[in-house]
C-alpha positions in Angstrom: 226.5 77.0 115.2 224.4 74.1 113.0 226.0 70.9 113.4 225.2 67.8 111.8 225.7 64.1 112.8 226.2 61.8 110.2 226.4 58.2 110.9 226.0 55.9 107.1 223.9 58.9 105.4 226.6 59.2 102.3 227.4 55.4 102.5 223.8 54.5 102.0 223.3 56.7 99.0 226.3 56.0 96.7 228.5 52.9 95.7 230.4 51.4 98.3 233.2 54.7 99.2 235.9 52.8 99.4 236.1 51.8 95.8 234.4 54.9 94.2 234.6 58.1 96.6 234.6 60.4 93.3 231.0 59.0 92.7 229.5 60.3 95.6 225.8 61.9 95.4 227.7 65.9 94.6 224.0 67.5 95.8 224.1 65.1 99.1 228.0 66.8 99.5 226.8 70.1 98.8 224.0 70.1 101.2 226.3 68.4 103.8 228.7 71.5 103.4 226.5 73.8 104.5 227.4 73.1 108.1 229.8 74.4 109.8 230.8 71.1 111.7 230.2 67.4 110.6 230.4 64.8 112.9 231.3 61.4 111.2 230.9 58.0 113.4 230.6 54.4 112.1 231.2 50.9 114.0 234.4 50.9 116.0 235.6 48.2 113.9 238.0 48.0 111.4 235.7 47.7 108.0 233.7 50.8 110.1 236.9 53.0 110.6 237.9 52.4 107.4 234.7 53.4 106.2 234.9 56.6 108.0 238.2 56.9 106.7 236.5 57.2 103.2 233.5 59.4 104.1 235.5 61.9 105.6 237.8 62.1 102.3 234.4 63.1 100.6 233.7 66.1 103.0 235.4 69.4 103.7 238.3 68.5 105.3 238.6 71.8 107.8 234.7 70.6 109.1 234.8 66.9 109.4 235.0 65.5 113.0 236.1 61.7 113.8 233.7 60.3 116.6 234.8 57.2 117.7 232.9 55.2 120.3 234.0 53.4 123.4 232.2 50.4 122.4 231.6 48.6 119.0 229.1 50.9 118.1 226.1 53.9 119.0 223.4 51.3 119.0 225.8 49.2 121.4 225.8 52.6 123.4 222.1 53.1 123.9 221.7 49.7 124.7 224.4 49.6 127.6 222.8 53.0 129.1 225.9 55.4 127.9 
């Protein structure tokens, strides 16, 4: 099973996804799909769920995964040892 983690890859290569979703990079989506699972995870705040929110309305909807993080966000994580 591939999986793929994707934190702000599609956010980083297309206007902002909240305002223009149906302008996101097709060959970025299409190479995305070819996993079987897609792991999504932004900042635990609200402009970063909402983001998420968008990104995942981009993707196949029967492989995208919500990660959510019990702090404000992955870097947070690493630094706090977890």
């Amino acid at each position: 099973m591939r999986l793929i983690f994707l934190i702000v890859l599609l956010a980083s290569c297309a206007p902002p996804l909240s305002q223009q979703p149906a302008e996101v990079n097709s060959e970025l989506v299409s190479y995305i799909d070819q996993f079987e699972e897609i792991y999504v995870g932004l900042d635990n705040d609200e402009a970063g769920k909402k983001a998420m929110e968008a990104v995942a309305k981009v993707l196949p909807a029967n492989k995208v995964k919500l990660v959510t993080w019990t702090l404000k966000d992955p870097h947070k994580m690493l630094e706090d040892g977890r």
